[in-house]
N, C-alpha and C positions, 0 to 999 in steps of 0.2 A: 429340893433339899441340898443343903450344901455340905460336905466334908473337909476334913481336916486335908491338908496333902503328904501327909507322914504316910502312910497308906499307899498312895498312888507311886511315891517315891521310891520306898524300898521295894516295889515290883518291878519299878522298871528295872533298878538296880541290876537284880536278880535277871532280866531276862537279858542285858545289856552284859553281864558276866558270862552268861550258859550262850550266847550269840560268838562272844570272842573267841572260847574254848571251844567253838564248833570250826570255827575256821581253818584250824589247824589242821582237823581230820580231814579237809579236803586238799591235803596235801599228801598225793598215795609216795610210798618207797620206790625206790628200785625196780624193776623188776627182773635185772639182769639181762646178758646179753652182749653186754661189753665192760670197760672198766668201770669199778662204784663211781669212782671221780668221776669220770665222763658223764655218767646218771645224774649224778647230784648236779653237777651245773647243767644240766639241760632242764634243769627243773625250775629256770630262772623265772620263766612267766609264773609259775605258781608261787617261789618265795614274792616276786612283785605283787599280783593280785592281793598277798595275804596281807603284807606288809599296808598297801593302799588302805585296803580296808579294815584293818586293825585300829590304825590310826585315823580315820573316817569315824569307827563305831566312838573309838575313842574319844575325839572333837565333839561326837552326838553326844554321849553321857555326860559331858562336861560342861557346854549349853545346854542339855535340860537340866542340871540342878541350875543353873544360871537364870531359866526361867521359872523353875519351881521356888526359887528364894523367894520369888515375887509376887506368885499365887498365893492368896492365903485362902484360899478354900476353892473345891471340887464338885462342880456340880453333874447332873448324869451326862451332860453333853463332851463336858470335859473327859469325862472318864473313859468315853467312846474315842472321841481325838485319840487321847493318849494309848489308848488299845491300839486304835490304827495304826499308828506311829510306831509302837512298839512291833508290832502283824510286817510291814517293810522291815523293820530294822532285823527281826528274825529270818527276813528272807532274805537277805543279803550275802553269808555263805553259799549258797545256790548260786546268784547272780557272780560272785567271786570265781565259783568253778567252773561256770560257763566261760566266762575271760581269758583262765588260767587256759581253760585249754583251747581258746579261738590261739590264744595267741602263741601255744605249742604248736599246734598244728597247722597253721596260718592258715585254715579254711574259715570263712563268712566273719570276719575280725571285725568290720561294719557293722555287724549285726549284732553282735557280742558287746561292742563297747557301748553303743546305743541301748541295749539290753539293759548294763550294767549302769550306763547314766541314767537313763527315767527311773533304775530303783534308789539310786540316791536322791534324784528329783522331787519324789515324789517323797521322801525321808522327808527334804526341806520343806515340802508343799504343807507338811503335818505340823511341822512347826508353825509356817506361819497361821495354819486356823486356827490350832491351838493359844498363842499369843493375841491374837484380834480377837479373840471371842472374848478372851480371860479381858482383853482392855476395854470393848464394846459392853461386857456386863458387869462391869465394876467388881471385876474378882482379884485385881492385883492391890498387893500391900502396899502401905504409906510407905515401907521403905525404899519406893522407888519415884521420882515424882516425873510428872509429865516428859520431861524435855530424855530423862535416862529411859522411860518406857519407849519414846520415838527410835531413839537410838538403836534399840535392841531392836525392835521392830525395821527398821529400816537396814538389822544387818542380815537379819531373816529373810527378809529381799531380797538381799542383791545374792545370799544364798539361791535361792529357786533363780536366779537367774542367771547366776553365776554354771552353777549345774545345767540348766536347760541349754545354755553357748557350751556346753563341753560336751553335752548329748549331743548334739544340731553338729559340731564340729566332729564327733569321731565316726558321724555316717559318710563325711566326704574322705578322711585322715584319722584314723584308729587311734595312731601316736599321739596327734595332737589331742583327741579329748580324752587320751590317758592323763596324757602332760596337764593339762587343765586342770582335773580330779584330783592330781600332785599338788598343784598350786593352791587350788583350795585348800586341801587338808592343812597346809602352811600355815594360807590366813589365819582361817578361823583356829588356830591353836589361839592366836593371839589375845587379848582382854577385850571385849567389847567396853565400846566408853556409855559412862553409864550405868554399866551394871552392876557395883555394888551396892551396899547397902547410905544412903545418905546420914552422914553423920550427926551429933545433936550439934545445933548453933550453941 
């Protein structure tokens, strides 16, 4: 049985909102000891973490309405995808705090960015099952035709791979697959070609 995707959207919406507004709290005060100034910027790993992945959540909710333009209907398999996708993208505050504080504390900072890349990896890994299946079972709308559906698909690609080289890189260099994760979020702010809607002739 297939569904409409109005439904699937305003949930994700909803849990892609209460995810950002989570992020924040794992950013503790103070706790005293020396001057506030001195506190407040020693707090840099954790404004960095927040900021990463604020703008990461952000890019995600931007491409899925980008994919949901396209979906015109939800089936039960779709709905699970999009759970799962949704199940990471929740868990990402956690993975955020884990970073903030490898990289306060510079203990096991390998492990912590590698941590923090497989859950964005696996962000993108949701993406693309969700897009190949919706293409494999003829669930995307006429408003996108073949060559714009590639496109999108092929930028969900170099996503999971783009992230996987930045997980792989921050087990040898922390900084570098922070730096990576940075350069991502860049990209993909950018328009995938392709992905609007095709006009009438």
């Amino acid at each position: 049985m297939h569904r409409e995707t109005v439904r699937t959207v305003a949930f994700s919406d909803g849990v892609f909102a209460i995810t950002v507004t989570l992020l924040v709290l794992e950013i503790r005060p103070p706790e005293g000891g020396r001057t506030l100034l001195h506190e407040l910027l020693a707090l840099w790993p954790s404004y960095l973490a927040y900021a990463v992945t604020f703008l990461f959540i952000g890019q995600v909710w931007a491409n899925h309405h980008v994919m949901f333009d396209h979906i015109r209907a939800a089936d039960r398999l779709v709905l699970l995808l999009n759970t799962l996708l949704l199940m990471i993208v929740a868990f990402l505050p956690f993975a955020t705090s884990v970073l903030a504080e490898a990289l306060r504390s510079a203990d096991d900072q390998r492990v912590a960015v590698v941590f923090y890349g497989l859950a964005f990896a696996v962000t993108a890994l949701m993406f693309n099952a969700i897009w190949r299946y919706a293409r494999r079972h003829r669930l995307l709308r006429d408003s996108i035709d073949p060559g714009g559906a590639t496109s999108v698909g092929r930028r969900f690609q170099l996503a999971l791979a783009w992230l996987a080289i930045a997980t792989l890189s921050g087990a040898f260099v922390p900084a570098s697959g922070v730096a990576l994760i940075v350069a991502f979020n860049v990209f993909y702010w950018l328009p995938i070609r392709g992905e609007g809607p095709r006009l009438p002739e």
